[in-house]
Every structure is written in C-alpha cells, then in structure tokens.
C-alpha positions as protocol buffer text, in pm:
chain_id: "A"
residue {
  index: 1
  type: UNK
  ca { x: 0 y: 0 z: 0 }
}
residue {
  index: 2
  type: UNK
  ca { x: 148 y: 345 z: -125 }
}
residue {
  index: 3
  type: UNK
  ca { x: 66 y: 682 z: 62 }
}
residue {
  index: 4
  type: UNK
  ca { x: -161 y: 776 z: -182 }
}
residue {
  index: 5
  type: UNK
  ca { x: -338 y: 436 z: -111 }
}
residue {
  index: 6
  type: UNK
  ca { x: -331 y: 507 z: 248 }
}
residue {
  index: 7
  type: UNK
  ca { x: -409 y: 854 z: 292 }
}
residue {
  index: 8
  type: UNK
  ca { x: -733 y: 774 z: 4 }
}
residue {
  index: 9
  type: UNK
  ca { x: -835 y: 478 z: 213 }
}
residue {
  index: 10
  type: UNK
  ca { x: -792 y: 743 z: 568 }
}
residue {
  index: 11
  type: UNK
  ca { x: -1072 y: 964 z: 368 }
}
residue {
  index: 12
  type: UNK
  ca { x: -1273 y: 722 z: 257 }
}
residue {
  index: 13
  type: UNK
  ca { x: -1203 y: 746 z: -100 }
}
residue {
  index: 14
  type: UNK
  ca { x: -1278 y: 502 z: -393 }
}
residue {
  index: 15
  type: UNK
  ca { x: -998 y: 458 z: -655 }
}
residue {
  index: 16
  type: UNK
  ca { x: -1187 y: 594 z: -907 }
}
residue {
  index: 17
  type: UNK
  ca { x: -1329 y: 928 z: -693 }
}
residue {
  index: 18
  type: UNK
  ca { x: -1132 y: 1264 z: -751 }
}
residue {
  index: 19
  type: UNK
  ca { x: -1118 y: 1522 z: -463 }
}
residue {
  index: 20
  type: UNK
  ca { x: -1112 y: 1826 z: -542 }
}
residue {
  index: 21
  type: UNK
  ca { x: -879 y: 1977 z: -739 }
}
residue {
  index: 22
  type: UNK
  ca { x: -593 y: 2270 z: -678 }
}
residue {
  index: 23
  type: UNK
  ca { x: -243 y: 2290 z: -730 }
}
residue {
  index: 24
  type: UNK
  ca { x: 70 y: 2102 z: -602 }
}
residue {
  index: 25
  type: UNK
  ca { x: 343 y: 2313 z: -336 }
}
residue {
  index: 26
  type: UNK
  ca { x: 692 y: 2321 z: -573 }
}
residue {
  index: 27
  type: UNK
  ca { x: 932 y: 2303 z: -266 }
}
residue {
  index: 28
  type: UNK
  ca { x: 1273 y: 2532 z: -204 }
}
residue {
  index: 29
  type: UNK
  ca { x: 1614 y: 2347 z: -48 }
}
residue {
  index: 30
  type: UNK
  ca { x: 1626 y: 2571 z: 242 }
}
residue {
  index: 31
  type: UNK
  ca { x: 1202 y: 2485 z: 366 }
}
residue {
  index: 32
  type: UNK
  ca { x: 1067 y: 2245 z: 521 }
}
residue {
  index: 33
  type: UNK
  ca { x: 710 y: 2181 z: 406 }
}
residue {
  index: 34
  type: UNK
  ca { x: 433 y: 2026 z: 650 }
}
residue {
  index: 35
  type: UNK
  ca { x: 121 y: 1927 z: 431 }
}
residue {
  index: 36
  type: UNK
  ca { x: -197 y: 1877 z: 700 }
}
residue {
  index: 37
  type: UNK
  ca { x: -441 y: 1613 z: 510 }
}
residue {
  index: 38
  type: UNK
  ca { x: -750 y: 1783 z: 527 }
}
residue {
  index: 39
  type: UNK
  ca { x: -941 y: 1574 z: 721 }
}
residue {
  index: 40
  type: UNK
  ca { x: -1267 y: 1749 z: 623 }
}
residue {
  index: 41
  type: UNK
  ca { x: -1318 y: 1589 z: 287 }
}
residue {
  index: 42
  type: UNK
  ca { x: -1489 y: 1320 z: 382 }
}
residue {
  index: 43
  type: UNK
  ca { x: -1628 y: 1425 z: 702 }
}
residue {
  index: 44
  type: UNK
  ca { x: -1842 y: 1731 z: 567 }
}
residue {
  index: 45
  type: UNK
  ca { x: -2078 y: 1670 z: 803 }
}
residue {
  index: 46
  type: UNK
  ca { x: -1862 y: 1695 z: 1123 }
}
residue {
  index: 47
  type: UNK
  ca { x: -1781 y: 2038 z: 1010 }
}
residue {
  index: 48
  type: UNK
  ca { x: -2085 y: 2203 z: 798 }
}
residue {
  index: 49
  type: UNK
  ca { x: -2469 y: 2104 z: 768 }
}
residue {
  index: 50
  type: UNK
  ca { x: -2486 y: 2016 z: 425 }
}
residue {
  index: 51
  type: UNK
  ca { x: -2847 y: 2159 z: 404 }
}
residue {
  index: 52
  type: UNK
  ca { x: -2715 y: 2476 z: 448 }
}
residue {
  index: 53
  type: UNK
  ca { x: -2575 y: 2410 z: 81 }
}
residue {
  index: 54
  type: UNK
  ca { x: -2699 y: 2405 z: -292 }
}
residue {
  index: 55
  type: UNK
  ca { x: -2435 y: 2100 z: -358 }
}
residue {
  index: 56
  type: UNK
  ca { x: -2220 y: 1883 z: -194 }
}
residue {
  index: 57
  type: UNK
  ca { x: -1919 y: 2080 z: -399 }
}
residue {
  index: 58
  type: UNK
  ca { x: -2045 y: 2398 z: -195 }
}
residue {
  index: 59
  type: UNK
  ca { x: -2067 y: 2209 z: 128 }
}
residue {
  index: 60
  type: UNK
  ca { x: -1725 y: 2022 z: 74 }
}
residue {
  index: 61
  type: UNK
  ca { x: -1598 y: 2351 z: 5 }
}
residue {
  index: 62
  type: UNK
  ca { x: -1762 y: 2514 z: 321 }
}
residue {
  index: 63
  type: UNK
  ca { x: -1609 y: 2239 z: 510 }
}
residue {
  index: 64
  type: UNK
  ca { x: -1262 y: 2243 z: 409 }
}
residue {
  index: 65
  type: UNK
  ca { x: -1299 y: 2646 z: 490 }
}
residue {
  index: 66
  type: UNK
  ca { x: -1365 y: 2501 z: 833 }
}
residue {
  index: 67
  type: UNK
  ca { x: -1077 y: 2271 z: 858 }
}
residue {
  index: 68
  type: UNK
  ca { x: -816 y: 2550 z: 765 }
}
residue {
  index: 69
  type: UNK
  ca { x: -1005 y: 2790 z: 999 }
}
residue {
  index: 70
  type: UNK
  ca { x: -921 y: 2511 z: 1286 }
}
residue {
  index: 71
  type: UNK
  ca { x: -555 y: 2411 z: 1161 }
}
residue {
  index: 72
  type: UNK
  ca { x: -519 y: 2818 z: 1155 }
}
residue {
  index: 73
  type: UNK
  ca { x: -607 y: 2879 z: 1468 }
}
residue {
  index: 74
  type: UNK
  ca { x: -456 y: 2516 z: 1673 }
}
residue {
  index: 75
  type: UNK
  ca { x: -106 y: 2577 z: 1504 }
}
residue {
  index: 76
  type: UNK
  ca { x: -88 y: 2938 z: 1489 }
}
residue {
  index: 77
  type: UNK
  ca { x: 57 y: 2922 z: 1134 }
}
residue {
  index: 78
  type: UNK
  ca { x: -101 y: 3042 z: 748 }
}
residue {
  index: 79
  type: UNK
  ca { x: -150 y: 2720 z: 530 }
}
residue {
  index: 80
  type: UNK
  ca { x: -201 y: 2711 z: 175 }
}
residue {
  index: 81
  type: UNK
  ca { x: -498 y: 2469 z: -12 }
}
residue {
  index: 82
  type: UNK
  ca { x: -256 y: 2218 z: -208 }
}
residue {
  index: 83
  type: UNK
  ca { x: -289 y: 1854 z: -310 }
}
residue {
  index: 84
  type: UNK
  ca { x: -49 y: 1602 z: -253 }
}
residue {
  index: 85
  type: UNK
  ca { x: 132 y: 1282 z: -403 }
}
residue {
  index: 86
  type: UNK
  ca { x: 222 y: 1196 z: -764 }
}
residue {
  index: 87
  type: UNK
  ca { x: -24 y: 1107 z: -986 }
}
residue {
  index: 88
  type: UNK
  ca { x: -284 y: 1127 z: -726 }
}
residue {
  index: 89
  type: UNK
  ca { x: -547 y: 1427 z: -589 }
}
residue {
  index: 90
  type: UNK
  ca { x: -542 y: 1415 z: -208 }
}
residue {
  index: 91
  type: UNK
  ca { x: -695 y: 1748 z: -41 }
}
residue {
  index: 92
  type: UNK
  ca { x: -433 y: 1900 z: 178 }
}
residue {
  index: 93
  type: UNK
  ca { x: -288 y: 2235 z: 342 }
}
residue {
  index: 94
  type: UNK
  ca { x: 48 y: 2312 z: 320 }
}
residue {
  index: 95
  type: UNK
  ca { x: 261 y: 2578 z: 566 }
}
residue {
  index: 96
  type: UNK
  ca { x: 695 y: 2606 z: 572 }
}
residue {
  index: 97
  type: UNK
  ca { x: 956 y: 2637 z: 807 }
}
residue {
  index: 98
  type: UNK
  ca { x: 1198 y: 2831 z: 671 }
}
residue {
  index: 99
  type: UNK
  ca { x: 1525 y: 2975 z: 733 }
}
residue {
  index: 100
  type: UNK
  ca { x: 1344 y: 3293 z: 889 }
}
residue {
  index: 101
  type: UNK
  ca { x: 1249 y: 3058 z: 1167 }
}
residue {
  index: 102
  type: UNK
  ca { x: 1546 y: 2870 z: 1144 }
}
residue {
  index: 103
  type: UNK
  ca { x: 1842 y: 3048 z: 997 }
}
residue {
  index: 104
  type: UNK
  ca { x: 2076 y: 2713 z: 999 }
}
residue {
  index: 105
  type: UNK
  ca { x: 1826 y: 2476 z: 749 }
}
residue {
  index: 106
  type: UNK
  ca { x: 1952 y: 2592 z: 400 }
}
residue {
  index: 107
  type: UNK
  ca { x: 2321 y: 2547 z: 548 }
}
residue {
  index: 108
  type: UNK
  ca { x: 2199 y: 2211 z: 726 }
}
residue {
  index: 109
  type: UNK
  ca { x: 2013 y: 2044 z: 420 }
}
residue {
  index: 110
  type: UNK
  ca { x: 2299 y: 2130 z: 227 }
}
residue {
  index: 111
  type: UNK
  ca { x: 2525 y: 1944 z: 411 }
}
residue {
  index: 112
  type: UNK
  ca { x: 2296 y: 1630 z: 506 }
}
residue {
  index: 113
  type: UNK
  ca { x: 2257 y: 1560 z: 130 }
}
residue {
  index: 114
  type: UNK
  ca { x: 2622 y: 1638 z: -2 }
}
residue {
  index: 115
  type: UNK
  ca { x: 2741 y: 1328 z: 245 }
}
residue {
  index: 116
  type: UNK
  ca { x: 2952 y: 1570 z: 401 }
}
residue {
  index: 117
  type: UNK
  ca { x: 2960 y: 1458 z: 748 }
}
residue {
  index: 118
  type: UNK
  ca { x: 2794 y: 1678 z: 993 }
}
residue {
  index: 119
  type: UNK
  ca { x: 3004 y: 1777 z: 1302 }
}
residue {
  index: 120
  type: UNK
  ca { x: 2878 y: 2169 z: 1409 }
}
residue {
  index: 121
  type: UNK
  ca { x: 2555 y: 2261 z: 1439 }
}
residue {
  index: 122
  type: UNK
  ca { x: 2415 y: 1938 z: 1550 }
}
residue {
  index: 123
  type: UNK
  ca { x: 2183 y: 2040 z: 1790 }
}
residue {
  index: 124
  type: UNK
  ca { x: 2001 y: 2241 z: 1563 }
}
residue {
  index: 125
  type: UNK
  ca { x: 1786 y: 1940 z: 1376 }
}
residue {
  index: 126
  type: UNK
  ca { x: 1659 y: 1928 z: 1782 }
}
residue {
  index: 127
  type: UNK
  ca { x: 1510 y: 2285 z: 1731 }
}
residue {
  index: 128
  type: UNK
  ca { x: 1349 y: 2193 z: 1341 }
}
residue {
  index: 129
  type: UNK
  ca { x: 1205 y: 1881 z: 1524 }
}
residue {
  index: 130
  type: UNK
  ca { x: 1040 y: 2070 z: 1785 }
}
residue {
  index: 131
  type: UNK
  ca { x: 858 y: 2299 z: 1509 }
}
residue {
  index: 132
  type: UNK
  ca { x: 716 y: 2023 z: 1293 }
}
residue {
  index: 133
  type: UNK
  ca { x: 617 y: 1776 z: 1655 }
}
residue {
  index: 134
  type: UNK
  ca { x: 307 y: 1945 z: 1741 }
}
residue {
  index: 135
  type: UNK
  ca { x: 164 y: 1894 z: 1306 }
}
residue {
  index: 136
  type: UNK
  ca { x: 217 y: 1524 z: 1431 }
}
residue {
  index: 137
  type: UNK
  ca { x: -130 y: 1528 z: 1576 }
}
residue {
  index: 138
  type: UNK
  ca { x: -284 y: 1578 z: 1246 }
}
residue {
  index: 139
  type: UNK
  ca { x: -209 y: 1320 z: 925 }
}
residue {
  index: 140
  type: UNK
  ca { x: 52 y: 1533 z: 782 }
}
residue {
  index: 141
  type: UNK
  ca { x: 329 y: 1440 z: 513 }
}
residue {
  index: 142
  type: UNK
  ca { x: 659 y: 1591 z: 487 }
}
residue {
  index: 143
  type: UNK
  ca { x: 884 y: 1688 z: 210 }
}
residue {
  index: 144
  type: UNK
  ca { x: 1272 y: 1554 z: 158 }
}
residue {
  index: 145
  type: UNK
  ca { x: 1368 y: 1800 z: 421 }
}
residue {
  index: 146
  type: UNK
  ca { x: 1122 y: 1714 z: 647 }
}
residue {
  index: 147
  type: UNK
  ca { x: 1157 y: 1322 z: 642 }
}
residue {
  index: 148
  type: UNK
  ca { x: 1589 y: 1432 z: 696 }
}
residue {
  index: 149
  type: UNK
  ca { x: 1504 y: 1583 z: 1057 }
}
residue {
  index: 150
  type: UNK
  ca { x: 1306 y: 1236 z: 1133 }
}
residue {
  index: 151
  type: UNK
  ca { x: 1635 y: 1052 z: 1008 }
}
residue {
  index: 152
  type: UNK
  ca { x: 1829 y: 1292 z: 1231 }
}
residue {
  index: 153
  type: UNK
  ca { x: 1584 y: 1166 z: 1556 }
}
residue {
  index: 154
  type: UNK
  ca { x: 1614 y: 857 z: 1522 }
}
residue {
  index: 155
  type: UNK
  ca { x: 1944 y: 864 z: 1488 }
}
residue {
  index: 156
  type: UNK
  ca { x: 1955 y: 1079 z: 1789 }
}
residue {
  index: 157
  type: UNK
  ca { x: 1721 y: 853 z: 1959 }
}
residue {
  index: 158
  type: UNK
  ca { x: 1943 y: 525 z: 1859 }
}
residue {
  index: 159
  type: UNK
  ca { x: 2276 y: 666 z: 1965 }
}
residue {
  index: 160
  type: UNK
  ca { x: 2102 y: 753 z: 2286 }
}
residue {
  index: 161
  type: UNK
  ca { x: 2218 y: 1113 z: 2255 }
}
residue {
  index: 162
  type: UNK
  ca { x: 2402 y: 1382 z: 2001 }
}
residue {
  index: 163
  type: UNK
  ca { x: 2670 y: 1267 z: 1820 }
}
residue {
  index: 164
  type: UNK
  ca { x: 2991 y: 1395 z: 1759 }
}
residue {
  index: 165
  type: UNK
  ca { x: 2972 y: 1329 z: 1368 }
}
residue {
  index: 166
  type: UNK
  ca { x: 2701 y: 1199 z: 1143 }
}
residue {
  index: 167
  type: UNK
  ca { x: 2695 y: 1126 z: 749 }
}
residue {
  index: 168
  type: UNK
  ca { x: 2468 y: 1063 z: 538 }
}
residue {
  index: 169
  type: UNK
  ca { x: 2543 y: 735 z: 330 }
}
residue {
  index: 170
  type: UNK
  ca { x: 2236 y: 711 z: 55 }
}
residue {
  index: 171
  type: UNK
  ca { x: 1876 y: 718 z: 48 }
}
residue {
  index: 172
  type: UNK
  ca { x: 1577 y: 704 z: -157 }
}
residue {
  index: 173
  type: UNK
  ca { x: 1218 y: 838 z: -203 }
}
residue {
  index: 174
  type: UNK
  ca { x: 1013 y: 652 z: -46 }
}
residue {
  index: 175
  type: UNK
  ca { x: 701 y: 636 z: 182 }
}
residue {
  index: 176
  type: UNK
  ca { x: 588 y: 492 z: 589 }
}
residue {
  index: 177
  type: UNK
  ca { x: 344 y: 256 z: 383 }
}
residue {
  index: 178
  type: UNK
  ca { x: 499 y: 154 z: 74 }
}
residue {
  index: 179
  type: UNK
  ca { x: 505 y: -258 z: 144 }
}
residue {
  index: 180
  type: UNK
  ca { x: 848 y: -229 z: -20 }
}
residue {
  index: 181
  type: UNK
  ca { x: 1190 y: -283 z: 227 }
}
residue {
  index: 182
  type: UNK
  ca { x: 1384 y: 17 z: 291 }
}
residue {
  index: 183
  type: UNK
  ca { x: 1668 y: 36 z: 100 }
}
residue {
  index: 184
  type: UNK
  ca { x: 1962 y: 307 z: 37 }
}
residue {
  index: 185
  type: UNK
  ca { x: 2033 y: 252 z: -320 }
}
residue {
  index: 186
  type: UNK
  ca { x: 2162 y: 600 z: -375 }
}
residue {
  index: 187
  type: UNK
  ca { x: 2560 y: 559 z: -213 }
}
residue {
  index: 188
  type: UNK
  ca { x: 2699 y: 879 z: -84 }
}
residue {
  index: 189
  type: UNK
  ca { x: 3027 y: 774 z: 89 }
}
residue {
  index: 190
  type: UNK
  ca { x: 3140 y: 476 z: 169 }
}
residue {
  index: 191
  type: UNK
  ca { x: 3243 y: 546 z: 489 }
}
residue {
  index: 192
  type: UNK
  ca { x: 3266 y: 322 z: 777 }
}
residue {
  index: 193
  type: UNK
  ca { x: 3124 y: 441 z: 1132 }
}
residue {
  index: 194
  type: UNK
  ca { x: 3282 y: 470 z: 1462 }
}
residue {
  index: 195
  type: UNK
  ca { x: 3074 y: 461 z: 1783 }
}
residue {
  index: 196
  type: UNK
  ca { x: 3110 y: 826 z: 1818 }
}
residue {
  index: 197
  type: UNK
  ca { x: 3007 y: 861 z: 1418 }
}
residue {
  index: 198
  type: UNK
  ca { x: 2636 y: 756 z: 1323 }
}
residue {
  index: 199
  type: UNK
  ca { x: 2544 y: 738 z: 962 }
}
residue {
  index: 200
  type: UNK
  ca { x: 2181 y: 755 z: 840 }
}
C-alpha cells in the first residue's frame, strides 16, 4: 500500500473518486514543508450542515474552509490549499519552516545531502524537530527536508544522545506505507562508522 493508497483509504475514497482539485506546493532546499491532510473531505458533516448548501461541492468547500479555519487557529501558522502525491489528488494544506524561523536549514540540508559529514551545528535538527512535533497530531506528510530531521531523531534517539559526527550514506524516495523494504540505493560515501560517528 502506497501513501496515496493510504491517505485515500484514511478519507474514505474510492480509486476511481477525484477530490477536489488545486495545485501542487513546488518546494525550495532551504524549507521544510508540512502538508496537514484535510481531514474534512470526507467528514463534511462533522464540520458544515450540508443543508445549508446548494451542492455537496459547496458544502465540501464550506467544510474544508472550516478545517483550515481550525488548523489556523490550533497551530498558529497560514497554510495554503494544495494537493499532494504523484499522480494522485489528495486534499491538503500546506505551511513552511523556513530559514526565517530557522536560519541554519539551507546550510543544514545542504550538508545532510552532499554526504559531508555533519560535526557543528548538531543540535540544531533538535530545534526543526520541535517545530514540525506538534503537526504530528494531524495526518501530515513531509517533504525531503522534512523526512531528513526524522532521520536525524532517530538517529539521535538510537545513539542515545548527540553525536559527535554523522553522514549521510544514501537514500531514496520513499514512503511509511509503501510494502516495499527500505533500501539506500543512492551511495553517498562509503564510509565506515565509529561509535562516536552515526550514519543515516
């Protein structure tokens, strides 16, 4: 089961429904993008009384208004209406972290995906971690940046603490529900790893 699968089975969708349509967020190296599922879609009812509507298009809008109204308000931060995953429509809101809330993540992505090892500034995924934690109440998806500060955690959370040093030997795209086995096909450095090194 892809993403797409999973997030279309999480609203209820059939293969062959489309949800709405609008456009797809294009993201920058130095953001990193949280995209809230918008949970409305298939809930209208939760959030609007659809005889208060002409059509269901007017009350699924209506709904969704609701949704970003409450995401708004519970995060504190602007989203935009996107959709999300290849080849697929799934109704979502998208808002950044960026390097005026972070200074360091344009410096830090660059490094993560050169392979250069990481030695200064370690403590800094820590901070990026602490902005996207409280989005992981909601079904959210993150970008290649985002999904990098989870690899940095559990790294953090395996070594039982910061290291002194960690490199980045490959990854892939790839998603929590693809069926598929992790793999790194893409090698960065073949570098070997000390106990005071951790590579992701």
């Amino acid at each position: 089961m892809n993403l797409i699968k999973g997030i279309r089975n999480l609203l209820g969708l059939q293969p062959s429904e489309a949800p709405p349509s609008s456009f797809q967020r294009e993201e920058e190296l130095d953001e990193v993008l949280i995209f809230v599922v918008d949970e409305s879609y298939t809930r209208i009812g939760e959030y609007v009384s659809c005889d208060d509507y002409a059509d269901e298009w007017s009350a699924t809008d209506a709904a969704s208004k609701v949704f970003l109204d409450r995401i708004e308000a519970e995060f504190d931060a602007e989203f935009e209406e996107v959709n999300i995953g290849p080849g697929a429509d799934v109704p979502a809101f998208v808002t950044v972290i960026a390097e005026n809330v972070v200074p360091l993540i344009p410096w830090l992505m660059a490094v993560f995906f050169s392979g250069k090892p990481i030695v200064e500034n370690i403590e800094a995924w820590r901070t990026i971690l602490g902005k996207i934690r409280p989005f992981f109440s909601r079904t959210i998806v993150l970008n290649r940046n985002g999904a990098a500060v989870l690899a940095m955690d559990a790294v953090f959370e395996d070594m039982g603490g910061i290291p002194k040093e960690v490199v980045l030997r490959g990854y892939k795209p790839a998603y929590s529900l693809d069926d598929a086995q992790l793999v790194a096909p893409t090698e960065i450095d073949d570098l070997t790893c000390s106990p005071e090194k951790s590579a992701v």
